[in-house]
C-alpha positions in Angstrom: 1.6 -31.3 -3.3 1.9 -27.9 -1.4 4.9 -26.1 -1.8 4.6 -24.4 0.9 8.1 -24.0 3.3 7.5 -26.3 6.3 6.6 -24.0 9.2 9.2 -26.0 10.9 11.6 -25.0 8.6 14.6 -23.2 11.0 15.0 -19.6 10.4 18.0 -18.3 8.4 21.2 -18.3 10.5 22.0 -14.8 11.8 24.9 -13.1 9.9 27.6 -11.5 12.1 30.4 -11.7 9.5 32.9 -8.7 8.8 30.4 -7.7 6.0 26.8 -7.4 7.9 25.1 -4.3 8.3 25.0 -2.1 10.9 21.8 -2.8 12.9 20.2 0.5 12.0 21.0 -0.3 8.0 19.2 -3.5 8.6 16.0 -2.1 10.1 15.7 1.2 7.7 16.0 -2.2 5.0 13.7 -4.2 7.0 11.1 -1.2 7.2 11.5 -0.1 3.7 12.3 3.3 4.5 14.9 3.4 1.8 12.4 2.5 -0.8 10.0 5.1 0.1 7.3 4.2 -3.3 4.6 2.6 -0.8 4.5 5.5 1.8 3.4 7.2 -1.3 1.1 4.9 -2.5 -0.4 5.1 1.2 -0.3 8.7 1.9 -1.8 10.1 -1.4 -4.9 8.5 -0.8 -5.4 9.2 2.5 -4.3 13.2 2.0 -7.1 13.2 -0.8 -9.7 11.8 2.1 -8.4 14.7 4.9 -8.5 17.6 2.2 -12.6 16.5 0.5 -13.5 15.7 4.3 -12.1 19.3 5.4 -13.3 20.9 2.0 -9.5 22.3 1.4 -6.4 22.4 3.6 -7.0 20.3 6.7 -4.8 22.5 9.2 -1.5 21.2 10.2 -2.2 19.4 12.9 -4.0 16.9 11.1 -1.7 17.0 8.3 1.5 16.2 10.4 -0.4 13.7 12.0 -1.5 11.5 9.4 1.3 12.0 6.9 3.8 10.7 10.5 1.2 8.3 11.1 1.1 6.4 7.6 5.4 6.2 7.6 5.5 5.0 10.7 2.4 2.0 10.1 3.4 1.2 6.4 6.8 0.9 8.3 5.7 -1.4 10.9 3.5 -3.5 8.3 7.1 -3.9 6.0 8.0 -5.7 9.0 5.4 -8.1 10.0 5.3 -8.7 6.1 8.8 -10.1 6.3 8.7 -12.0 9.2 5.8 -14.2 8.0 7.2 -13.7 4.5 10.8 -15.0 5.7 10.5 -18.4 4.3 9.3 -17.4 1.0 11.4 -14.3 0.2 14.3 -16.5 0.3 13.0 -18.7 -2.6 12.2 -15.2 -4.6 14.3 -13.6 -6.6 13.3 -9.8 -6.2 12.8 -10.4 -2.3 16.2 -12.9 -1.7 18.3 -10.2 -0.5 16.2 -8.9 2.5 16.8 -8.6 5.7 15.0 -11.6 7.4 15.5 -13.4 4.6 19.6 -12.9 4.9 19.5 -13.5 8.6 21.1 -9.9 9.3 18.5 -9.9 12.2 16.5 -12.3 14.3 12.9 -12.4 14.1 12.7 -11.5 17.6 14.1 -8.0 16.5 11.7 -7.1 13.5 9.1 -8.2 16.1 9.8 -5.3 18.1 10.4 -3.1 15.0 6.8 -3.3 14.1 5.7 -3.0 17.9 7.6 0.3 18.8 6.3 1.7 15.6 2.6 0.9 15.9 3.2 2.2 19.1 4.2 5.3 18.2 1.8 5.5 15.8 -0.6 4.7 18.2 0.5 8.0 20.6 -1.0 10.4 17.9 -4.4 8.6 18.1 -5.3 11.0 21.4 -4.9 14.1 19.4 -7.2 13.0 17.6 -11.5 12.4 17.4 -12.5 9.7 19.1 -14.1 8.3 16.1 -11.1 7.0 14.4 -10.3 4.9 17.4 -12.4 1.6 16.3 -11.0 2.7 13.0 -7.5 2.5 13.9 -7.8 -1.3 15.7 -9.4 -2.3 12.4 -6.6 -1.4 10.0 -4.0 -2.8 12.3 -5.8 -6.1 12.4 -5.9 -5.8 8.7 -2.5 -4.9 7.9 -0.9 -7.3 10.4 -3.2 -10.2 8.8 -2.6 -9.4 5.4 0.5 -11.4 4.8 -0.9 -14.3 5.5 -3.8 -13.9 3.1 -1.3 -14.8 0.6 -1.6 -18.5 1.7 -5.5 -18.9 1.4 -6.9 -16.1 -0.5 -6.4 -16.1 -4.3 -6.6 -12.3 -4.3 -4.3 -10.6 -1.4 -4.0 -7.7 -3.8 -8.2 -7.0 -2.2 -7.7 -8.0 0.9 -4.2 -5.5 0.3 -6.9 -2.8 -1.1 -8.4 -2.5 1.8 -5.7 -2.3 4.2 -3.9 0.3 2.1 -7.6 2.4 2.0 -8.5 2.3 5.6 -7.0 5.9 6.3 -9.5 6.9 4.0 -12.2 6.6 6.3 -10.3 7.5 9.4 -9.2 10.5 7.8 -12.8 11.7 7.5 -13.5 10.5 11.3 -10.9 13.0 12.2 -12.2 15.8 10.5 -16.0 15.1 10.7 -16.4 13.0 13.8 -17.7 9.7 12.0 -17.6 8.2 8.4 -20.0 9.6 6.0 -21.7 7.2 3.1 -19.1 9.1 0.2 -15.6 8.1 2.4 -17.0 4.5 1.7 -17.4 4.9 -1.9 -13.7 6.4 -2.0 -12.5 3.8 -0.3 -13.9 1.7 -2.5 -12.7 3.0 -5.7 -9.4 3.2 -4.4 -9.1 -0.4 -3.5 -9.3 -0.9 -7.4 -6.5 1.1 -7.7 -4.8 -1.2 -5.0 -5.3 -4.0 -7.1 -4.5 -2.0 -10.5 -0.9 -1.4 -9.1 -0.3 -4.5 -6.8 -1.0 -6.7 -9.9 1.7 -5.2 -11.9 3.9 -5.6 -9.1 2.7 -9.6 -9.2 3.6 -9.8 -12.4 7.1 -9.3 -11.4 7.1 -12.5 -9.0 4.3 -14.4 -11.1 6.8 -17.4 -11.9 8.5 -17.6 -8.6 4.9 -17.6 -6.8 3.9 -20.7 -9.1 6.8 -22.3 -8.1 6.5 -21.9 -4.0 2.8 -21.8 -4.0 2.1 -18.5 -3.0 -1.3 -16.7 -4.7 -1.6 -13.4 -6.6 -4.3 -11.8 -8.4 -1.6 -12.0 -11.6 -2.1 -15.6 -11.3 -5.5 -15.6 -10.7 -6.1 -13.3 -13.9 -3.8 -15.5 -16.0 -4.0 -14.2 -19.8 -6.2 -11.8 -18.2 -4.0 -9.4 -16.6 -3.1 -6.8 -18.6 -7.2 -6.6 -19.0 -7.8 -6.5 -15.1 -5.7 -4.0 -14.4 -6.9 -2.0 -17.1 -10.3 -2.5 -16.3 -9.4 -1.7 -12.8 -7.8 1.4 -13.6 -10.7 2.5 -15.2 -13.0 1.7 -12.6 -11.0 3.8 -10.3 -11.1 6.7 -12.6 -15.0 6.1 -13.2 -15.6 6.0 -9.6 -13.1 9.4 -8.8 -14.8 11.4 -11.4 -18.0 10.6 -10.3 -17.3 11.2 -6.8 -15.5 14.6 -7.5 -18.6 15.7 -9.4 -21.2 14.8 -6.6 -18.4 17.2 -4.1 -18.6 19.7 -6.9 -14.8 19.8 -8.1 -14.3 21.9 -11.2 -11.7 22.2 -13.7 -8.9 22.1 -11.2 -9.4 18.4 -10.0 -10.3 17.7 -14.3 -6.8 18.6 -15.0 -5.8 16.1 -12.3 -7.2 13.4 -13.5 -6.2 13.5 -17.4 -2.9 13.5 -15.4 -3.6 10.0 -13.8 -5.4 8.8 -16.8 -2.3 9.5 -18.9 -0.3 7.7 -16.5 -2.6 4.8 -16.0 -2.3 4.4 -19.9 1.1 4.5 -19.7 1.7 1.5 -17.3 -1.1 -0.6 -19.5 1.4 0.1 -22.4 4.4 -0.8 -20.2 2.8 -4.3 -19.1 1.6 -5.7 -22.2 4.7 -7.6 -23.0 4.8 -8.5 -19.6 8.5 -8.6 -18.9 9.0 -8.2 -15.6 11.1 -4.8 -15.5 8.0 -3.3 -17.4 5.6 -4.3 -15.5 7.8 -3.0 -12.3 8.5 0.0 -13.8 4.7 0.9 -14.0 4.0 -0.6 -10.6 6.4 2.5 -9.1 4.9 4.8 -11.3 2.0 5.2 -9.8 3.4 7.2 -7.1 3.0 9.8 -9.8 -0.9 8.6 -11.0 -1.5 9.3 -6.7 0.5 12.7 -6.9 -1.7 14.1 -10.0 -4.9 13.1 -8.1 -4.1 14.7 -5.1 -3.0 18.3 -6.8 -6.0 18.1 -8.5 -7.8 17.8 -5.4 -5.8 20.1 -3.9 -5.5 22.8 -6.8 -9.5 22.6 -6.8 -10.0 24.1 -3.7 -6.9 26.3 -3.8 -8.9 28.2 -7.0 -11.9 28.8 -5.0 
């Protein structure tokens, strides 16, 4: 039998009491802006994409635009996530406490969160090449289906993966004018990565998604978790490497990646016990394995 909420279900009752947040507390919660560790996890990707597509530093323009452009969309996604998440987070101990999930605002409102913000978003998209229109629409579809994945695919953490990469390719749209073959194969390796860090951060839920019927790649790997995100970590790091060598990075991007390979060691360690303070501890540590790529990247072409 599912254990799935009934989609009938009413919505939480809206709290007005003496001790609710102001509105603005409430939607800087409901778009995660006080827990700024996924912005990173978006933005260092995408900053690698703008500086190999550029061949160094992108110009400020571009810079601005798609640093502004990934807070404000990771922003907006934090709130479609919740309001189809609403029902769930309520039955989770990590995500009981959120805003939906409290009723310290009505659906109606984190609707329009997520609109203004795409919106805004979407005002940049003229100062920039027309080739990362298409590319745009597409990661907005993604993003704004992804939560839902979580009821029929038995891996979100992919379909996750490539929502969090798709400023990979628009990156290099801005800069070049259309996608070349090696934006693809970064975006690929970095939706192993995705999956590397969003499983630890599984891990963490693993017994309250059992419970409610919600799927994760932690459950999907079973025993086999610690292995996958190993072995995911290292495909990442395969795939970067190789990629850096065919763009001809030197010493300066090497010295980068030992970094991330240190830290992706470091979070195996953590998660092997698989307590769940662990195995979250490693998932926000990765902001760190993105910074170390990046600097590489960006220290390579600084020495030149």
């Amino acid at each position: 039998m599912s254990n799935f909420p009934s989609p009938s279900a009413p919505d939480p009752v809206i709290n007005e009491g003496p001790r609710a947040r102001s509105r603005l507390a409430c939607y800087v919660s409901l778009t995660r802006l006080d827990k700024p560790i996924g912005i990173a996890l978006l933005l260092w990707p995408t900053l690698d994409a703008l500086w190999l597509a550029a061949r160094g530093w992108p110009g400020m323009l571009l810079t601005t635009i798609f640093t502004v452009g990934t807070v404000l969309m990771r922003s907006a996604g934090c709130a479609i996530n919740d309001v189809a998440d609403r029902r769930f987070d309520l039955q989770v101990a990590r995500t009981s406490g959120r805003t939906l999930a409290r009723g310290e605002i009505a659906v109606w409102e984190a609707i329009a969160v997520a609109i203004v913000l795409a919106a805004c978003a979407a005002f940049t998209l003229p100062l920039l090449h027309p080739a990362t229109f298409p590319l745009a629409l597409i990661a907005v579809v993604i993003s704004a289906s992804y939560p839902y994945s979580k009821r029929f695919f038995p891996m979100p953490q992919a379909y996750l993966g490539i929502a969090f990469s798709f400023g990979i390719p628009m990156a290099f749209a801005a800069v070049l004018g259309y996608v070349p073959a090696r934006a693809w194969l970064l975006l690929c390796a970095n939706l192993f990565w995705v999956v590397a860090y969003d499983t630890e951060y599984a891990m963490v839920d693993r017994r309250d998604d059992l419970r409610i019927g919600i799927r994760s790649s932690a459950i999907l790997f079973g025993r086999a978790d610690v292995l996958a995100v190993a072995s995911c970590y290292a495909v990442y790091l395969g795939m970067l490497a190789a990629i850096a060598r065919s763009e001809g990075l030197g010493w300066g991007f090497a010295i980068g990646w030992i970094g991330a390979l240190a830290c992706a060691l470091a979070h195996v360690a953590w998660i092997r016990g698989r307590d769940p303070q662990q195995c979250f501890r490693a998932f926000r540590h990765n902001h760190w394995l993105g910074l170390s790529i990046f600097a590489g990247i960006v220290g390579d072409f600084a020495l030149r």
